[in-house]
Every structure is written in structure tokens, then in C-alpha cells.
C-alpha positions, -999 to 999 in steps of 0.1 A, spaced: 0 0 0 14 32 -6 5 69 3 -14 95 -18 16 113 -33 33 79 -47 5 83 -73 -5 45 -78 -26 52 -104 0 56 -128 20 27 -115 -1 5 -115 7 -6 -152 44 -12 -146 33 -36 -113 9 -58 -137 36 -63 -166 59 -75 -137 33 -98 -120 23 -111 -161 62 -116 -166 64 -135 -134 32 -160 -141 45 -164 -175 79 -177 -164 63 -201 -144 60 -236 -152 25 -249 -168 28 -284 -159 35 -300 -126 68 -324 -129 58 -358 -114 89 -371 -104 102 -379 -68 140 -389 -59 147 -393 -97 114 -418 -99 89 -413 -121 58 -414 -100 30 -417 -126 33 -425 -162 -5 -414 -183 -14 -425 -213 -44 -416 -238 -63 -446 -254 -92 -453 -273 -111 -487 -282 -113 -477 -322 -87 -479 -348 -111 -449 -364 -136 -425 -363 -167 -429 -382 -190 -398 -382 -219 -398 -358 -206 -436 -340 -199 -431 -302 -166 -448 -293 -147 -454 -260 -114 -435 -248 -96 -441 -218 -69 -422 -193 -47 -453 -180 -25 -442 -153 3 -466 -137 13 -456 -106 47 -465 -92 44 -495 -66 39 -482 -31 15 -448 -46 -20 -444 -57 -46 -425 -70 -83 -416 -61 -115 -427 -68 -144 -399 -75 -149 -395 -32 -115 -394 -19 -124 -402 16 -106 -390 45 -77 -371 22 -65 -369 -15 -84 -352 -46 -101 -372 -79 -81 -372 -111 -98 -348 -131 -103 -343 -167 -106 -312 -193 -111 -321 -232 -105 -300 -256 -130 -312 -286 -138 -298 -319 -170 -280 -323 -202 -303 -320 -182 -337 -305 -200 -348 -273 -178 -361 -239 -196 -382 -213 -190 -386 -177 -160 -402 -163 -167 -441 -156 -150 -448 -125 -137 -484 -121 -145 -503 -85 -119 -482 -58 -95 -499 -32 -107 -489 3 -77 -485 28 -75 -475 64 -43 -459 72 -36 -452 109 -51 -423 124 -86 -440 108 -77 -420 75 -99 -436 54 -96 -431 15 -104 -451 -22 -85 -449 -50 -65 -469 -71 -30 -488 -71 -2 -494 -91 -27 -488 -128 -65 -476 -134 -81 -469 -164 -108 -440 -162 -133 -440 -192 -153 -420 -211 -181 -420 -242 -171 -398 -266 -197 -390 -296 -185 -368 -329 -205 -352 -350 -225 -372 -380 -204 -355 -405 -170 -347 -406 -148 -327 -432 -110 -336 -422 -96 -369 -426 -82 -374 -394 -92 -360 -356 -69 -341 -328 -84 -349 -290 -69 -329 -264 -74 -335 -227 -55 -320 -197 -56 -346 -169 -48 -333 -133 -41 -361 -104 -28 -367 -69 -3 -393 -67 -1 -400 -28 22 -425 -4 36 -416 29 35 -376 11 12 -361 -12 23 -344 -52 -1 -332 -76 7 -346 -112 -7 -331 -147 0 -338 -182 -19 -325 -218 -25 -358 -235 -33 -359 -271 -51 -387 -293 -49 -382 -333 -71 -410 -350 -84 -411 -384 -118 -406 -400 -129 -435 -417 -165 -451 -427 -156 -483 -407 -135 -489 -378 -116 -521 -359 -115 -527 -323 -84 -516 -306 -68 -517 -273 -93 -546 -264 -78 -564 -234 -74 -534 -213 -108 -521 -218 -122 -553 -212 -102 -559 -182 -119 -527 -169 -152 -523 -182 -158 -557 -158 -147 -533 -128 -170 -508 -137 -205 -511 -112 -236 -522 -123 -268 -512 -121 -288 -528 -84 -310 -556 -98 -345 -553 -102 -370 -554 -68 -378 -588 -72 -342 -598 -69 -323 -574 -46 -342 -543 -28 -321 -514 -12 -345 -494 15 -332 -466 31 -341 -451 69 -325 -419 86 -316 -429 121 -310 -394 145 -272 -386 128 -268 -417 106 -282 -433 76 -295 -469 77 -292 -485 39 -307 -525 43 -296 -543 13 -322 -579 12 -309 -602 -16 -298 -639 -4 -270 -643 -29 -251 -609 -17 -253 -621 18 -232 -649 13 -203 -627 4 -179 -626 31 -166 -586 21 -195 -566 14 -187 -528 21 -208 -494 13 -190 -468 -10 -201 -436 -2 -206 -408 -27 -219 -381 -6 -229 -345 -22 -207 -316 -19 -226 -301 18 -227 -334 31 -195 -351 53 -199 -388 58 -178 -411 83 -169 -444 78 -197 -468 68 -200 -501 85 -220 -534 85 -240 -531 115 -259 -564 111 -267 -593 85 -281 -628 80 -285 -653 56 -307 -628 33 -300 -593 44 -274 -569 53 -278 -533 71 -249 -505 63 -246 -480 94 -235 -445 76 -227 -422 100 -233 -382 96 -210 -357 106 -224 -327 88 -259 -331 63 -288 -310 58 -315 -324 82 -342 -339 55 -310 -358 37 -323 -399 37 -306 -413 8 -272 -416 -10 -256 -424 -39 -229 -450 -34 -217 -486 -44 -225 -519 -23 -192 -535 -29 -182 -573 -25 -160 -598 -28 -142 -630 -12 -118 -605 1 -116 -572 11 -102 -557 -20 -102 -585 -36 -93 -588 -74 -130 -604 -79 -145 -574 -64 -181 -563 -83 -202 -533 -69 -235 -523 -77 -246 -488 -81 -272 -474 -52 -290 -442 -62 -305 -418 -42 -336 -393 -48 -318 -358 -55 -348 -341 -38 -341 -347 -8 -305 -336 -10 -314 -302 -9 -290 -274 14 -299 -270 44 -308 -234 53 -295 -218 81 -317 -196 105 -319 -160 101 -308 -158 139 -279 -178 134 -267 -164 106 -269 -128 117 -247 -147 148 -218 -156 123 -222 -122 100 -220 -105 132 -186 -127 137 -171 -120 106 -179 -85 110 -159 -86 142 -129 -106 126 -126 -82 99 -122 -48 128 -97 -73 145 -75 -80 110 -64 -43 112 -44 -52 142 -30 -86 130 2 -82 121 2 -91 84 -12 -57 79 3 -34 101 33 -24 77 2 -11 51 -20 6 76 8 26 85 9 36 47 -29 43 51 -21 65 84 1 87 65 -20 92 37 -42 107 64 -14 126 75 -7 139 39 -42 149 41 -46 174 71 -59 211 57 -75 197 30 -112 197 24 -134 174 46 -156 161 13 -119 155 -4 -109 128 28 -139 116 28 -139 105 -6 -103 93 -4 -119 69 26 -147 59 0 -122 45 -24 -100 32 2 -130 9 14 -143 1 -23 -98 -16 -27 -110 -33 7 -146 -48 -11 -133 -56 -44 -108 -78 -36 -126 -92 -6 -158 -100 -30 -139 -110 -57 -122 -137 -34 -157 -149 -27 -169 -153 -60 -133 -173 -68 -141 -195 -34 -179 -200 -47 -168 -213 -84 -140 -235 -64 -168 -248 -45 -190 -257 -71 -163 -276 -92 -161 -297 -61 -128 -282 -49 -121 -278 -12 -120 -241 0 -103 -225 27 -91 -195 39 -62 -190 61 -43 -180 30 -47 -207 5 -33 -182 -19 -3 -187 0 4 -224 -1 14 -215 -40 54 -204 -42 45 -186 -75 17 -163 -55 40 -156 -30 68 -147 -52 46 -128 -75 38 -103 -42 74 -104 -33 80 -83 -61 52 -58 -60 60 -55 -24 99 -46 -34 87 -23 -61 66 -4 -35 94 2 -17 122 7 -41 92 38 -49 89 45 -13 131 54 -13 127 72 -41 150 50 -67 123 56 -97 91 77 -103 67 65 -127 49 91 -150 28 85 -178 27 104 -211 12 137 -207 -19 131 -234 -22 98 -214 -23 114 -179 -47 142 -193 -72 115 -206 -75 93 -178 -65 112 -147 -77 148 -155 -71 159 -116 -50 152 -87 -74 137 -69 -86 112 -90 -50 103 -91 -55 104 -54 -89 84 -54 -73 54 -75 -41 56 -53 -62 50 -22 -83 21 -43 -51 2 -46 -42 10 -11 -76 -9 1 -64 -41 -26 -28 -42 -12 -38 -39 27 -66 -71 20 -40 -91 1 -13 -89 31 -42 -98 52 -53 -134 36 -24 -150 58 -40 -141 88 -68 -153 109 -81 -135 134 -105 -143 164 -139 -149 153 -129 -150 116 -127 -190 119 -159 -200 136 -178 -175 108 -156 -187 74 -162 -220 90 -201 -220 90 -202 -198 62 -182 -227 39 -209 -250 48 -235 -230 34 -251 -215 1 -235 -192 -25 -248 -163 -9 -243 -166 22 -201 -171 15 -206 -137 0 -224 -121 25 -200 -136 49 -173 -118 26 -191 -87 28 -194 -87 62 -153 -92 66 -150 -66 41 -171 -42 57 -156 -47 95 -120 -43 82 -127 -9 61 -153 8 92 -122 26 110 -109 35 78 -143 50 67 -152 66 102 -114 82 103 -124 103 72 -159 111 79 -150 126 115 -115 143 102 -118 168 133 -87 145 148 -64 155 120 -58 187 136 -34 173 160 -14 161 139 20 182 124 14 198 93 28 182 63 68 194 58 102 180 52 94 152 80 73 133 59 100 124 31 119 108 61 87 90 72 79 79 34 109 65 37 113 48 70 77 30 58 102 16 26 119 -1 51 85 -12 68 80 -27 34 113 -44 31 108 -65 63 75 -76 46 94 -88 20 123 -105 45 90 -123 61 72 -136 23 116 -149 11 110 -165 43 76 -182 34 96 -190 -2 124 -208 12 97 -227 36 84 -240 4 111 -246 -16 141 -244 5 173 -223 8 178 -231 -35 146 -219 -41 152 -189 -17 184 -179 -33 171 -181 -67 139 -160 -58 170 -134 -43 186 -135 -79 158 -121 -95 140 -96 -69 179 -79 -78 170 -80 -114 139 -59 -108 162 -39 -83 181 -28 -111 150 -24 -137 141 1 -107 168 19 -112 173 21 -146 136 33 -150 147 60 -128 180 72 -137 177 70 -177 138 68 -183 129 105 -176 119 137 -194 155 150 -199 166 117 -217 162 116 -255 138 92 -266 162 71 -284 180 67 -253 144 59 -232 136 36 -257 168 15 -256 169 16 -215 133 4 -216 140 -28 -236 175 -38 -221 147 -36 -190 127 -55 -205 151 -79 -218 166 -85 -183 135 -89 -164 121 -113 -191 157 -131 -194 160 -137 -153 126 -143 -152 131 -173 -175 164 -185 -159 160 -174 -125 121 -187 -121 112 -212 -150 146 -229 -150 159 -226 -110 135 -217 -89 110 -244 -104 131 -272 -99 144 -264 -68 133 -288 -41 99 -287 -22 115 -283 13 102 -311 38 79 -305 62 106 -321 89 128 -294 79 108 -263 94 107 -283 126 125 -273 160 129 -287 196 109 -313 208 79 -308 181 78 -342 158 60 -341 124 24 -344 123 13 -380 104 -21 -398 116 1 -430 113 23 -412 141 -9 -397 159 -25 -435 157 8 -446 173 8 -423 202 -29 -427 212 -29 -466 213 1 -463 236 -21 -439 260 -3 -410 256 -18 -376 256 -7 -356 222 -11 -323 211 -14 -311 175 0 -276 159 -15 -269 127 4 -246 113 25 -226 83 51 -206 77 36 -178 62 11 -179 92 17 -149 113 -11 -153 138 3 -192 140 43 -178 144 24 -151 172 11 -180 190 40 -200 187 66 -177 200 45 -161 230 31 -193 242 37 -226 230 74 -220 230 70 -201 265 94 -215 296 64 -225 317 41 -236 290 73 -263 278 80 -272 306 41 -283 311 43 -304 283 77 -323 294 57 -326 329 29 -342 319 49 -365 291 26 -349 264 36 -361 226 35 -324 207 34 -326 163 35 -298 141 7 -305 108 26 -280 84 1 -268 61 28 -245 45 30 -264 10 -11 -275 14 -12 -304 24 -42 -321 10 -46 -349 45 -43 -317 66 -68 -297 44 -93 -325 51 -87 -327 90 -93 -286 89 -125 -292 75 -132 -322 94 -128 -294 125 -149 -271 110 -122 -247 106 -115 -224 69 -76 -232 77 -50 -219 104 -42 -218 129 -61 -250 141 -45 -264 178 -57 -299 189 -52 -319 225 -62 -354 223 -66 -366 256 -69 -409 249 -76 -426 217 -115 -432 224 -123 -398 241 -129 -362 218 -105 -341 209 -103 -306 227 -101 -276 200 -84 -244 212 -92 -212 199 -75 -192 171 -53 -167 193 -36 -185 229 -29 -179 259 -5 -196 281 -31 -197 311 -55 -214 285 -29 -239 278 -17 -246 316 -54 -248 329 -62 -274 299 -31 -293 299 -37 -300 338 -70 -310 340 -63 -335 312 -36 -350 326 -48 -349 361 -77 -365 347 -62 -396 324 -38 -399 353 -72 -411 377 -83 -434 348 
């Protein structure tokens, strides 16, 4: 955020070219390769030699997994993400939906429970061209995106490509893998006279009995769920059967109250997971899956929450460096005409709403593709974001120092920004957008337990949730100008204020220490160095701009200046980022970890319970200030260590810095939009206590003693 007099407005240009050069340097595709081993190796198939106009035909994405990984089915479970697919098909061709083959179901410890697929799987679809075609051959495009998962998660993508030709008849092709398949895709449930499926809701749980004589005999029978997106399921179970029926106990963590049907698969075999598993597909009635609406009382509760969380995110320390920008723009402002700060206010809170709504409507169409949505800075969890606001940050304050000045054309500046003040008015715009995106990192009280409900809810209410965020985090702003009287004791503007413009570049500059700090979380101290490399590129840029690029230079000599700029961002950009930078190492989780903390796995969680000891779990991330707050005045406090080491309590970090997709799931599973998230779990079979956002050390010590006091009785 910068101050009035920095004159955004005409900046603003020169910021986007450096954030376009910066995405466009990045990579496209997402290399899926571990320790030198290729983790997943895709492939593109179809059943036809040909394609004759207007005959549907059979393609395929097989995927072989190296041994030890997998895939996942259309529900995930517990963790991971489906393998998802994007064609790219000439005008009038037709794409069905994906047919999923039957899933593995595995239990890892910390009762993660997920489906998906091992070492191959071969995902199908119908595809139908139009009944007349002109070209003599066909180009099919798809981009297929996956998660390849073992003991750690990567996300794996490739653009796949399937030329065939056009033909009036066509031979079968590919036969034995299709085959091999198409028997693992489910099948219809049998008519009423053989098999009935009836389905009862049970206070939290649904009750699906399955009577069919033959199916009973099956020693594995299991229940796949396939839940809609505002519904959380636990783990299914058998809860009875006999020699004709079996009854499926599917528990409810989170549905709208008139939900009494599913979609899912009745799966069995000789063996769990057995290679003669066959599944038959159970629908549901799709009116009765409607969302459930929260009460007006309750959701004014939670608007009234995020209201509160947004007047709170002005103090969290994410933001401070900018609202001290915003303060002197105040100060810059003292004399001048009441209507004049009041309007600068008014554009100051529109920055604040447009970026705030605009990150709602991004969350709702996330949502509807069936993606998991947080807050808690999910922008962050992406190097490429964070080194894209590393550089506009540094830019800000190689402006703030006074290293370049950027002026547009005088026929330009007359056209679009006629006065000083609209310069001012789209200066304090951008001030509003820059303070919000600093603030997405940060989570502040209240803002959880709103985001939280809100996530759960319609379309509109996330946006009126956003609204309300918006509106708490821009009312002192807005107030400030209206009542201006408290301006007056303030210094009038002189010589003073180029020393504080100044003193806020370096304000700047320890944002940008704290986000190389988030980027060498990420991608370690390689990554770090190579980020380095190219923030001095731009340095330089800076300073050509604003040693040779001004009104005394010839033109010729402007114009060559501004491409060896050019050149040298573009160039470093490409080396630095698309070459360096990407390949660079992910850094471990283990690496961020100090003292006594272990890393978070629910294998190591699982471990710890069933040996009766008391753990406590840190969901966290480097780029988490409000988590780093916590951490330093109170988990890592004298007395508050020493309670742990008392009471023999097992403490693991979950570091969500990268995002994790198993820690994603366990957010939501908690209700929370992302962190920080803290977690005591006093014994394996009794709940889990959840602490608030922001600690206290008497919050811990009170909690840590009752728990142990009280496991100690047991």
C-alpha cells in the first residue's frame, strides 16, 4: 500500500507487466517425479482404430502408478483429490462422464480412510463426434490433473493428445485393457424382485438395508459412499446381516437435516479388495439432498462474527506495515477539504470490497467444481503467489526510497486522470487491494468460527459472509475520514514526511524478508536464493527506470533503456524462475521443525494414542503470522514447555505450508476455513479438545492440567 503522493494510479501498469512476466515464467505443468522416480506414467487410449461420423466410441486415461503410490476414486475419503479431466474437442463432438472403475478402500492409521487406485487404473469415457465430418483425421486434447499419494502427497498433470483417423468403418483396438476394466465398472442394483435397497435416517446416521440372499453370502460386502458436496460422511459399517440381508450404518458428521438417501456402491468380494470385487450402483432421490438453510438468527450470529474478525484483521500483524501507509495518507491529508478525505476513505473501502468479493466469488466457483476451500491464506500455499507479491511489495518500496518515479505520457495522464485527486482516489483504491491481500495470511479471532459456517453454506451466504469481513475491516478507515476533526493534532505536512515515506520503505522491506522467508519454507534455501537472484533483477530495472527513463533523456535513449529492461527482467525471469526456482526442491515439512515438536502424520498420531499417551497437535505454516504469534509467546513459553515435558505430552506440528491435501481435510473435518487450528487429544477413544485461534498460556496450563490430572485417575 502506498500513500497518496506515490501516485498508484500511474503505476499501477508497470506492477501488472511484472506480476504477467512473473506468471508467465512459471511452469505450466506439474513435474511428477520424486527422488529421480517417475511417479506416474498417463497415457491416452481409445477402443477404435477410427472414427466414423456420428458412432460413439470409448477412450480411456490409463495411469500406472509407481508401486507403493495411488490414486483416487471420485470421493477421496478421508484425504487426496479425484483425477480430473478437461477435453478439448472440436465443435459439435460430445464427452460423457467419467466411468469410474470399482476403488480400493484403505485404512491408514489415524482411521484415515480413503479409495482410489494402485499401481494402474483406467478411467473412461463416451465420446460422440458429430455425424459429418470434413478432415480426414481427428486431434483430441485433454488435460488430466491427479494426486499421486504414499507416505507424502504431489499433484501430477500432463496435456494428453489422441490423433485418429476418420474412416467409414472402424476395428477394435486396445481390447484387453478395456475389457479388463469395463468388468470393474459397477452395475446397475438388480430389479426389486431380486435385490431391494431401503433406506431409513436414524437421528445422525443413515441406515441402507440391502435384502438379496445371494449378496449375503459374500464374506466382504462394504458401502461406498458418494456423498454431495454439503454433506461429510464417516466411515460406513456393516452393522448387522443374516442369511438374506445386510444393514450398512452410515454415520453423519455434517448433512442438511431432510437428507435420507445416498448415492454409493455396495461392494463385494471374497476379500476385502479382492481382485473379484463387483459393486452395484445405489442411487438416491436428489430431492431430498437439498441445502440446508440456516436460520436468520444464526446467521446474523456468524455475520456479526465475521464483521468482528474483519475490525480485528487491522491489528493482526500481516497488515500493520500497510495501515501505516494508510495512516500517513491521512497525515498527507490534514488542511485539506473534509468532502476530499472523505472521498479518499470511500475508495479506500471500495480496494478493501473488491478484492474481498472478488475472493468470494473465486471460493464459490472452487466450491461448485467440487474443490475444497479455505481461507487461512490458500493463496499462500502456492510459491508462484507468494513470489509474485514479493515483487510488487519490493517495487513499493524501491518507490517508497525514491529509486524511480513513474509518469505517464502527458496526453495519457490528461485523458485518464484529468485531476489530482482522481489520481489520489485510484491511489487510495489500490491502497484498500494491497492492505486485504497482506491480510489473507492471517486469521483473526472470530474469523474461523464464521468462514467456517459460512463454507458450509449457500452461495450467498459465502458472499455475504465476505461482505461482512470486508465491511468490519474498512469501518475505521471510513469513520477516520468522515469525522476528520482529529487530523488537527497532527504536524502539518513538511520536510518530516520524506523521512517517514521513507522509514515506511523499510517497513516494506521486512515484509518482504517475512514472504523470502515463506519462499524458502516452500522450496528451501535453493529456491530462496534463486527468488533473491531475481528480486535484484527488478532492483536494477528500478533503477534504470529511474535514472535513464525521464523527461531529460532523449527518446532514443528511453527507448533502448526500456527494452534492455525489458530484456533483463524477461531473461531472469526465465532462468532465475522457470529454470531454477521451479526445480528447486519442495522443502520437507521435517525441515521447518524445531525442539521437541515431531511431524504431524495420523500413522504417528494413531501410534501415540494406542500407547495412551496424551498428544497435542499444531496446525500450522510458515507464512502464518497469527500461527508464528502463538508460537513464539506461548507454546514455546518457559512454563508452557515445561508443562508439556511434565505431563509427558507427545507435541506434532501439521505443516500446512505447502497444502497439504490430509491436513486440508482434517481442517475441515474441524470445522475450521484453515489456520491456525491447535488440537489436545486426551486418549484414543475420548474427543479431541479444540483451542481457539489466538492463545494464551493460562488457557494452555489450565487445559493441559485437567487433562492430565484426569487420564492420570483413569
Amino acid at each position: 500500500m502506498l500513500p497518496n503522493l506515490m501516485r498508484i494510479a500511474s503505476r499501477s501498469s508497470v506492477y501488472s507487466l511484472l506480476c504477467w512476466l512473473l506468471v508467465a515464467v512459471a511452469p505450466h505443468g506439474v513435474a511428477q517425479t520424486y527422488q529421480g522416480k517417475q511417479l506416474v506414467r498417463p497415457e491416452l487410449l481409445a477402443d477404435t482404430t477410427a472414427i466414423v461420423p456420428g458412432k460413439s466410441f470409448t477412450v480411456g486415461l490409463l495411469l500406472r502408478m509407481a508401486p507403493g503410490w495411488h490414486t483416487y476414486w471420485k470421493f477421496s475419503g478421508d484425504a487426496g483429490l479425484p483425477t480430473e479431466l478437461k477435453w478439448k474437442l472440436p465443435p459439435g463432438w460430445k464427452v460423457g462422464d467419467i466411468q469410474w472403475p470399482i476403488p480400493l478402500k484403505t485404512i491408514d492409521p489415524g482411521d484415515i480412510e480413503t479409495y482410489g487406485y494402485e499401481n494402474e487404473v483406467l478411467l473412461i469415457q463416451e465420446i460422440t463426434p458429430p455425424s459429418k465430418l470434413d478432415d480426414s483425421s481427428a486431434k483430441l486434447s485433454t488435460e488430466a490433473n491427479w494426486l499421486v499419494c504414499e507416505k507424502i502427497c504431489i499433484p501430477g498433470s500432463a496435456t494428453l493428445q489422441l490423433d485418429l483417423p476418420v474412416a467409414s468403418t472402424s476395428q477394435p483396438a486396445n481390447t484387453d485393457v478395456f475389457a479388463r476394466y469395463r468388468r470393474l465398472l459397477p452395475q446397475n442394483l438388480t430389479g426389486p424382485n431380486v435385490a431391494r435397497a431401503d433406506w431409513s435416517r436414524v437421528g445422525a446416521d443413515l441406515r441402507l438395508k440391502i435384502t438379496n440372499e445371494t449378496l449375503a453370502k459374500y464374506p466382504a460386502i462394504d458401502f461406498f459412499p458418494l456423498p454431495e458436496q454439503e454433506t461429510i460422511v464417516g466411515h460406513p459399517a456393516v452393522q448387522s446381516r443374516n442369511n438374506s440381508e445386510i444393514l450398512f450404518r452410515i454415520p453423519l458428521e455434517s448433512a442438511p437435516k431432510d437428507l435420507s438417501s445416498m448415492t454409493g456402491l455396495v461392494v463385494f468380494a471374497q476379500q476385502p479388495n479382492g481382485d473379484d470385487r463387483a459393486a452395484w450402483q445405489i442411487t438416491s432421490a436428489p430431492a431430498l439432498l437439498a441445502t440446508r438453510p440456516a436460520s436468520a438468527r444464526g446467521m446474523f450470529t456468524f455475520l456479526l462474527f465475521g464483521f468482528l474478525g474483519g475490525i480485528i484483521l487491522n491489528l493482526m500483524p500481516c497488515v500493520l506495515p500497510v495501515i501505516s501507509l494508510k495512516i500517513f495518507g491521512f497525515v498527507q491529508q490534514a488542511g485539506q477539504s473534509r468532502q476530499k478525505i472523505f472521498r479518499s476513505g470511500i475508495a479506500f473501502t471500495i480496494g478493501i470490497f473488491a478484492w474481498f468479493i472478488g475472493l468470494a466469488v473465486l471460493l464459490i466457483a472452487l466450491k461448485g467444481a467440487g474443490r475444497d476451500v479455505t481461507w487461512g491464506g490458500f493463496q499462500f500455499t502456492n510459491p508462484y503467489f507468494v513470489l509474485a507479491l514479493s515483487v510488487i511489495v519490493l517495487v513499493f518500496a524501491l518507490n517508497l526510497f525514491g529509486v524511480f518515479e513513474v509518469s505517464l505520457p502527458q496526453s495519457v495522464t490528461r485523458s485518464l486522470l484529468s485531476t489530482s485527486e482522481r489520481k489520489d482516489l485510484l491511489g487510495s483504491f489500490f491502497q484498500g487491494v494491497f492492505a486485504t491481500v497482506l491480510a489473507t495470511p492471517c486469521t483473526a479471532p472470530f474469523l474461523g468460527t464464521a468462514l467456517g459456517f459460512a463454507f458450509t453454506q449457500s452461495a450467498a451466504i459465502i458472499l455475504a459472509m465476505f461482505i461482512a469481513i470486508a465491511a468490519g475491516m474498512s469501518a475505521p478507515y471510513l469513520l477516520l475520514s468522515a469525522q476528520p476533526a482529529w487530523l488537527r493534532f497532527l504536524p502539518r505536512p513538511g520536510l518530516w514526511m520524506l523521512h517517514v515515506k521513507q522509514f515506511m520503505g523499510f517497513l516494506l522491506l521486512a515484509t518482504l524478508l517475512f514472504l523470502l522467508y515463506v519462499v524458502g519454507a516452500q522450496r528451501g534455501l535453493e529456491g530462496a536464493i534463486w527468488a533473491s537472484c531475481f528480486l535484484l533483477v527488478i532492483s536494477v530495472a528500478c533503477w534504470m527506470k529511474g535514472a535513464f527513463v525521464v523527461p531529460t533523456v532523449s527518446a532514443v535513449k528511453r527507448i533502448v533503456v526500456l527494452v534492455l529492461m525489458l530484456l533483463s527482467v524477461i531473461g531472469s525471469g526465465v532462468y532465475f524462475i522457470g529454470d531454477k526456482f521451479q526445480s528447486a526442491k519442495i522443502a520437507s515439512a521435517d525441515s521447518q521443525i524445531r525442539g521437541d515438536w515431531q511431524p504431524f502424520t495420523p500413522e504417528r498420531l494413531q501410534t501415540e494414542l494406542e500407547q495412551g499417551r496424551i498428544v497435542f497437535v499444531d496446525f500450522t505454516a510458515a507464512w502464518c503470522l497469527t500461527c508464528k504469534f502463538n508460537e513464539a509467546s506461548v507454546l514455546e513459553a518457559q512454563d508452557v514447555r515445561e508443562a508439556f515435558q511434565r505431563h509427558g505430552i507427545v507435541k506434532l506440528k501439521a505443516d500446512w505450508t505447502n497444502g497439504d491435501p490430509v491436513i486440508t481435510k482434517l481442517l475441515q473435518q474441524f470445522g475450521r476455513p484453515g489456520v491456525p487450528l491447535y488440537v489436545l487429544y486426551p486418549a484414543k477413544n475420548e474427543e479431541p479438545i479444540v483451542f481457539p485461534e489466538l492463545l494464551t498460556k493460562s488457557m494452555i496450563l489450565d487445559k493441559l492440567e485437567t487433562v492430565a490430572r484426569r487420564v492420570a485417575s483413569q
